[in-house]
N, C-alpha and C positions, 0 to 999 in steps of 0.2 A: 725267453728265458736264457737262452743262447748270448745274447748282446748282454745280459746282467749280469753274466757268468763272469764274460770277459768284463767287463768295466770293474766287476770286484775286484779282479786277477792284477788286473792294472796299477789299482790301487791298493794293492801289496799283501790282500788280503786270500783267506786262502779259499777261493772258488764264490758258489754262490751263497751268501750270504745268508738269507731268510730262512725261517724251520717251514714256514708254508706263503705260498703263493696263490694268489687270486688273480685269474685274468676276467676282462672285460665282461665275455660272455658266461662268468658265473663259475667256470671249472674252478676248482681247488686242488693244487698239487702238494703234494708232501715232496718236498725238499731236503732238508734236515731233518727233519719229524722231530723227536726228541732226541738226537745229537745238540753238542753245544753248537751253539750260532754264533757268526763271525760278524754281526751286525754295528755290534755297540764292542766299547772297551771293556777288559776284563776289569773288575770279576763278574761285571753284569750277561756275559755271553753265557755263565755258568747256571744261571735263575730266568732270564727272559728268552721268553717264548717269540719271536720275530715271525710279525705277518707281512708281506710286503702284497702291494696290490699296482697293477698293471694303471698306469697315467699318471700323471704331472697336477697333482690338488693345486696346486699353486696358481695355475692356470685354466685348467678345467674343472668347472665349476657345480657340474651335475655327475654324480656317478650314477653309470646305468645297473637300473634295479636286481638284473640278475646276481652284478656282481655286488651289490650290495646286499641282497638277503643273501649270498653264500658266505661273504663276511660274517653277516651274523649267528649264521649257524654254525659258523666255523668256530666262532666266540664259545659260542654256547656247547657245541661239543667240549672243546674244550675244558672248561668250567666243570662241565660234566667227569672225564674221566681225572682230571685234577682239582679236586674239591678245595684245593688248599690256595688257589689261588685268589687271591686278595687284593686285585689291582688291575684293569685294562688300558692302556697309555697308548700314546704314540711317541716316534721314536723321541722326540726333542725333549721329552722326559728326561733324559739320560742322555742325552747328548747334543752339544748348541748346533742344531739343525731347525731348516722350517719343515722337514719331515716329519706327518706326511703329507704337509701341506694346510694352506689356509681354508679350501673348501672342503676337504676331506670331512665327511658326515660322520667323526669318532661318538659325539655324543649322542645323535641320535643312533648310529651301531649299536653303542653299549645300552640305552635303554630297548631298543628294540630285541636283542639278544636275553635282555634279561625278561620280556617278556614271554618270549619264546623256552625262557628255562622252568617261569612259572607255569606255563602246559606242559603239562607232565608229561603228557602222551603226543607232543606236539613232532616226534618223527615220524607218526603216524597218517598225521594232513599231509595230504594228496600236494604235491609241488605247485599246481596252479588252481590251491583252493587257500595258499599258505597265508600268503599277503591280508586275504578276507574275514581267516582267522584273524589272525593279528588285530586289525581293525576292527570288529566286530568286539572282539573282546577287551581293548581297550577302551571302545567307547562305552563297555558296560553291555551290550544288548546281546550277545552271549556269554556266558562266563564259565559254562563248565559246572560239574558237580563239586561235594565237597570235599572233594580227594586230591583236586586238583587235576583231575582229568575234563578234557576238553569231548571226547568221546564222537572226533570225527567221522566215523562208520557205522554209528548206532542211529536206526532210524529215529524219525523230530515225530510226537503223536500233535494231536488236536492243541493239546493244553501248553504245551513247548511254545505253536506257533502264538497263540492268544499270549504269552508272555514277551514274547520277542515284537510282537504287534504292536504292544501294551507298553512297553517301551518306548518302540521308533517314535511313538502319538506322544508322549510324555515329553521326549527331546524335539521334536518338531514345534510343539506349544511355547517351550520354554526360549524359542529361538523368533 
């Protein structure tokens, strides 16, 4: 964060750029938090929220999953205490850059953040149960009650697993 600081500095800008930062292994730093960001040209420093994320998408081509779900929870928190937001980009949006690069996983980020907003209770699932969620509930074989709760701490009876069973056999057949 140290070398980003300075390379902003350098480039005339004042300090570190991003409202939030993601490195490799998953942490999430608040930076700016919501102060305005020095990322992009005004006016848009005054409206956009800047996530910047640790490596060069341009070149590397896989991002590692930790930091990839804390990207998306970071979305989704987001989303959450600002309802009004209407838009998730990267930076070349708003500014002629190949940021944040050609491998960077923005789209599947943003779907996978939005599914993680449709669990209601999805702060709830245990950090290394999250990913399972997700998948499970995307492919349909859990989905949660009608509230939109996912109800990761509530025990599964007899009749749950015969549905989830009842399922897996249905998608296995049709494959």
């Amino acid at each position: 964060m140290d070398e980003i600081h300075q390379w902003h500095l350098d480039r005339g800008w004042k300090g570190f750029a991003y409202n939030y930062w993601v490195d490799y292994d998953g942490n999430v730093w608040e930076c700016r938090g919501f102060n305005k960001g020095a990322g992009l040209y005004d006016p848009h420093n005054d409206s956009v929220i800047s996530i910047g994320f640790q490596g060069d998408y341009n070149i590397t081509q896989t991002m590692p999953k930790k930091q990839f779900y804390a990207g998306c929870e970071l979305i989704r928190y987001l989303r959450i205490i600002i309802p009004s937001i209407t838009e998730v980009a990267g930076h070349r949006k708003w500014h002629a850059t190949t940021c944040p690069g050609n491998y960077f996983p923005l789209e599947e980020m943003i779907e996978t953040s939005n599914r993680m907003l449709s669990i209601r209770d999805f702060d709830q699932v245990a950090d290394w149960a999250k990913e399972a969620v997700l998948n499970v509930y995307k492919a349909g074989i859990m989905v949660g009650d009608d509230t939109g709760h996912f109800n990761p701490t509530f025990p599964i009876t007899r009749q749950e697993v015969a549905v989830i069973a009842d399922r897996l056999l249905k998608m296995l057949k049709s494959k």
